[in-house]
N, C-alpha and C positions, 0 to 999 in steps of 0.2 A: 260502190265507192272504192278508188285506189286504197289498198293496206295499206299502203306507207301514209296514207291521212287518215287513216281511222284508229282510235285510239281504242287499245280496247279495256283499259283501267286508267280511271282519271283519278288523279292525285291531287289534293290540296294547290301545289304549287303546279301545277297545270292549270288547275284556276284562277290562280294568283296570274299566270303569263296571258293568256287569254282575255283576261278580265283589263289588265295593260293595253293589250290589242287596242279594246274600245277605248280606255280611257285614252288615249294616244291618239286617235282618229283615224287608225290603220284599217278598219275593218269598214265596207261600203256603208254611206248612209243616204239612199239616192232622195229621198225629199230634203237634205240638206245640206246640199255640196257645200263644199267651203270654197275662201279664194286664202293668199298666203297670211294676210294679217289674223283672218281670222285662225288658221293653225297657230300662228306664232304667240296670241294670246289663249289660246288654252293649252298649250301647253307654257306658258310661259316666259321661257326662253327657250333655243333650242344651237348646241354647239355646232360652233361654225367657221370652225380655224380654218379647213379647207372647205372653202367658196361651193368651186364644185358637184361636193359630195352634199353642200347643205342645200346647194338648190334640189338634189333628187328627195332629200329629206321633206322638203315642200312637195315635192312632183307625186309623190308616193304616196300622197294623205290627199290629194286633190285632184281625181281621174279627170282626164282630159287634158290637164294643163300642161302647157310645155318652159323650156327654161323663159321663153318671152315671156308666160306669165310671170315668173319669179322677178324678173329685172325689171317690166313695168311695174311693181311694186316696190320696189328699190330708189328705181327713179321716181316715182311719186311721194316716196315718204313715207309710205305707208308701214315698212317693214327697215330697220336699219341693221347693220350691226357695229358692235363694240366691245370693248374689255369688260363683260358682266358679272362675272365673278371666277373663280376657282385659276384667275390669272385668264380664262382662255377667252376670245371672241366667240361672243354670242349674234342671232338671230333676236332682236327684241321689236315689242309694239313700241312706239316712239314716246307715247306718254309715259310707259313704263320704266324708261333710263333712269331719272332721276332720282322716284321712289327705290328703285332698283342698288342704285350705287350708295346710297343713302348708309343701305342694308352690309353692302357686300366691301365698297372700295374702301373701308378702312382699313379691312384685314389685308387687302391685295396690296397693298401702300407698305403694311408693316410688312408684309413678306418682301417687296422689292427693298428695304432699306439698305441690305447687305450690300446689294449690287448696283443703288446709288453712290453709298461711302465707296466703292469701291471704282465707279467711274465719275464719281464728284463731280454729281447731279446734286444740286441742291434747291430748295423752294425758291430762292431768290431770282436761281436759273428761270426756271419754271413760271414764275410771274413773268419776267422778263420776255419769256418766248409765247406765252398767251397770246398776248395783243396781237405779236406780227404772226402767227398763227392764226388767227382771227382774219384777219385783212390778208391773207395772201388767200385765204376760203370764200371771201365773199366776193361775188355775189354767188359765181355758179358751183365752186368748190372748187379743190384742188388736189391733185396728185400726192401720194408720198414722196416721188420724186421734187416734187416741186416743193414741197414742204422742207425735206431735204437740204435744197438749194438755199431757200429763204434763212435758214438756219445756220447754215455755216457762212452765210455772206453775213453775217452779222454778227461772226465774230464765233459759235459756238462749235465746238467738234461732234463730229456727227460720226467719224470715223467705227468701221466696225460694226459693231452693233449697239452702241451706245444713242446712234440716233432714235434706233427702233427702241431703245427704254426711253427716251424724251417723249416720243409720241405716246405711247402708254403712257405714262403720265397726266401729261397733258388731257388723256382721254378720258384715264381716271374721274378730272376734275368734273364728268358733265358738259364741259364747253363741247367737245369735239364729238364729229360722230364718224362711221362711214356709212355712206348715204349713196346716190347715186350711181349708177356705173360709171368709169373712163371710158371714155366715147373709143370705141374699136376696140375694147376689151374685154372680153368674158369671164375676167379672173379676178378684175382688180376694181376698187369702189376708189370715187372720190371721197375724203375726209369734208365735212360741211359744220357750220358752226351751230349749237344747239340755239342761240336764240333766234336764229331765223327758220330753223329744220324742227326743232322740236316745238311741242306744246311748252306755254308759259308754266311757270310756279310746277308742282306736285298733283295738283288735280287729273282724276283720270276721264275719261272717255265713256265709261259704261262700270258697273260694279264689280267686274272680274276682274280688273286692273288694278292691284293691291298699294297700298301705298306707307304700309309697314310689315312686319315678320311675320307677325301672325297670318296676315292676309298672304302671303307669299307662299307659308306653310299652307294654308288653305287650298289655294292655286297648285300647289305640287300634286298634294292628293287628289284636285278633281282630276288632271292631267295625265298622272303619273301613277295614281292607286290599283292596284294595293300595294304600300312601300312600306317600310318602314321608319322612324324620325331619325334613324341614321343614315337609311336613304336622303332623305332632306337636307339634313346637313351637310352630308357630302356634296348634295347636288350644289348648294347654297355656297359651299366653300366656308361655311362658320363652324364654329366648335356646336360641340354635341349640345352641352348644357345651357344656354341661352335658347338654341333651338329648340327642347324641351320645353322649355318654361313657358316659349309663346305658343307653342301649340296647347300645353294647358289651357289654355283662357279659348279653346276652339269646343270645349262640350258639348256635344249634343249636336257639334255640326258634319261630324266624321260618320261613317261608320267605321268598326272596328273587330277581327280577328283577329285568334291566334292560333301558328301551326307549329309544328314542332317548337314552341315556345317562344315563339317570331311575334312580336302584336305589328300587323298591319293595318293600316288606315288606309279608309279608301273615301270616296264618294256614295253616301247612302242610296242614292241611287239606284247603285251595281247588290245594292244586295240581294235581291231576289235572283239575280242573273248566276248567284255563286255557285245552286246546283246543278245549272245547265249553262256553262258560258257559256259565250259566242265564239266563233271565228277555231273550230276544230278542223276544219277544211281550208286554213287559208294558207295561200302560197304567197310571199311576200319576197320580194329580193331589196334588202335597206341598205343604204348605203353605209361608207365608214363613220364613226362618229355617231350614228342615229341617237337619240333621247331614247328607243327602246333597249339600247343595252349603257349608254354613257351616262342614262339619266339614275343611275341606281349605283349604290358602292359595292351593293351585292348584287350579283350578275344569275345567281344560281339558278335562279329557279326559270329563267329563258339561256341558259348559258353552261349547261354541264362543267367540274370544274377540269377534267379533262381535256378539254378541247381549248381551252380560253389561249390555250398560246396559240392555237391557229389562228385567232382572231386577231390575236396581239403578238407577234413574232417575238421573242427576247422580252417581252414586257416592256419594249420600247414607247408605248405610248399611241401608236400607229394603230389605228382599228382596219379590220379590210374590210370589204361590202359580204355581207351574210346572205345566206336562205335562212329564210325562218319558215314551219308549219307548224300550222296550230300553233303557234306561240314558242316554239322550241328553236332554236339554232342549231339545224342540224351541219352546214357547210359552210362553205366562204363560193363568193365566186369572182368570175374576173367580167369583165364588161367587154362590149364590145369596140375592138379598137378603130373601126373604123363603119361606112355605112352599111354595109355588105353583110360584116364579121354577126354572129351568133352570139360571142362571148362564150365562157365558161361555168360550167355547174363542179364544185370539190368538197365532195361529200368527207365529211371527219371519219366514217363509219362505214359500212356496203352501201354500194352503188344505187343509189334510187332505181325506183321502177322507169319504167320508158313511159309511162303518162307523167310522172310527176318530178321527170326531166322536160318534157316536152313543156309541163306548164311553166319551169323555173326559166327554162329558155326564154318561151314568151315573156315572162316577164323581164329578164335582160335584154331583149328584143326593146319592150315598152322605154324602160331607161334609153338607149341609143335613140329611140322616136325623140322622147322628149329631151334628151341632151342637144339633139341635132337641130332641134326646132326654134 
């Protein structure tokens, strides 16, 4: 085996990053491939401000697939996105929105207050532009452009960026979603209305689809274990102590460690796996934004705290595509620009070996395959 993949003292939180791998679905599972809805509900939600980078975040957990898979499931319904919580656009299963925002869009509502008094948006607006919002989406949906348009021909200022806080709003309520592709664009979703796009009422689809906190805390740790409940809450965008309290009433459904004074929950499942995880050889290339380093408030134990501004320049907010082995972030890398191009491997530390550059190329290789496709 290449040195640079063999670990030759495993640490607690080597098993903690690892043990994410699976719970993630990063690591092969060939008697049960997934397609995107089923990624998107076990992990739950998964960020997805840039389109893009979320469709490799599908591509990566679902060998074979390329972006057509992702957008046939877009365009089908099966997979949406929205404003789900922490303010940013998520990846959700479609029955999921409602329970979801139930949970998250009160706090996102109080956080935007400032910057409605401030561009005198008020609820009145906001009924008012429902309806013609509604009808300019149906039947096949509509553009933000054209939503845009609908909006100031009737009278409302859209200038700036005040239009793009209307639509948040608006999207807030559940009614709206983005659904669809714009026909000739790979970047951009039609907005579609949920009573025709989503499932009726709060009832879910199958039992993994949470329809309160608890269940959502439940859902993080099968997904996302071993975390911590301040993990959760950040992910969640709610305060600590509400998250807390619903994970109390989960007993006997976790399992649970503690390492340097850390208690993690996971998935009891994974516990037999915590002397020997899985995935010590794996060579991964994720994209910006992935749920393996956005979905936790602590990074540390996939993310040295050294390196974190490589990832995050200025602490701008901007993630860049990583190598991960064994569960560790050891670089950033660049993609390939075009069909030819290789892409880039930028190791934070020495230079990888020449196998496990060659495998990280490959895998920047695979991205262009399925970006291109």
């Amino acid at each position: 085996m290449d040195p640079v993949l063999k670990r030759t003292e495993q640490t607690g939180h080597d098993a903690v990053a690892r043990l994410r791998l699976r719970a993630q679905g990063l690591l092969p599972d060939p008697g049960n491939p997934p397609d995107p809805a089923a990624v998107v509900r076990r992990l739950g939600m998964m960020q997805a401000q840039d389109l893009a980078q979320a469709f490799w975040a599908l591509g990566v957990r679902i060998p074979g697939s390329t972006a057509g898979t992702v957008r046939a499931a877009l365009d089908r319904g099966l997979v949406v996105r929205t404003w789900g919580a922490r303010g940013t656009l998520m990846l959700l299963a479609p029955e999921t929105v409602r329970p979801l925002l139930s949970i998250t869009a009160p706090r996102m509502r109080a956080q935007s207050a400032a910057t409605h008094r401030r561009e005198n948006i008020t609820e009145a607006e906001l009924a008012a532009l429902l309806p013609l919002a509604l009808a300019a989406c149906a039947p096949a949906g509509a553009s933000r452009a054209r939503l845009m348009e609908v909006f100031a021909e009737a009278g409302h200022d859209v200038a700036a960026q005040r239009g793009y806080h209307l639509l948040v709003a608006l999207c807030l309520s559940g009614e709206l979603v983005q659904g669809p592709m714009e026909p000739g664009s790979n970047t951009r979703q039609l907005f579609v209305g949920s009573s025709t796009w989503l499932p009726r009422g709060t009832s879910v689809a199958d039992n993994r689809a949470p329809d309160a906190l608890p269940g959502w805390g439940l859902l993080y740790f099968q997904g996302h274990g071993p975390a911590t409940v301040a993990d959760c809450a950040w992910w969640l965008g709610l305060p600590l102590t509400p998250v807390r309290a619903a994970l109390a009433t989960l007993e006997g459904q976790l399992g649970e460690r503690v390492l340097d004074g850390q208690r993690y929950l996971f998935d009891p499942g994974s516990e037999d796996a915590w002397e020997e995880p899985p995935g010590g050889d794996s060579v991964l290339v994720l994209p910006g934004f992935d749920e393996f380093l956005l979905g936790y408030k602590d990074r540390t134990a996939t993310l040295p705290t050294e390196h974190a501004d490589a990832v995050t320049p200025g602490g701008n907010g901007v993630f860049r595509r990583t190598l991960t082995v064994g569960g560790q972030t050891i670089g950033t890398c660049q993609p390939p620009a075009g069909r030819v191009q290789d892409g880039a491997v930028l190791p934070f530390a020495r230079h990888p070996s020449a196998r496990l550059e060659r495998l990280a190329l490959a895998r920047i290789r695979a991205y262009g395959t399925f970006r291109d496709s």
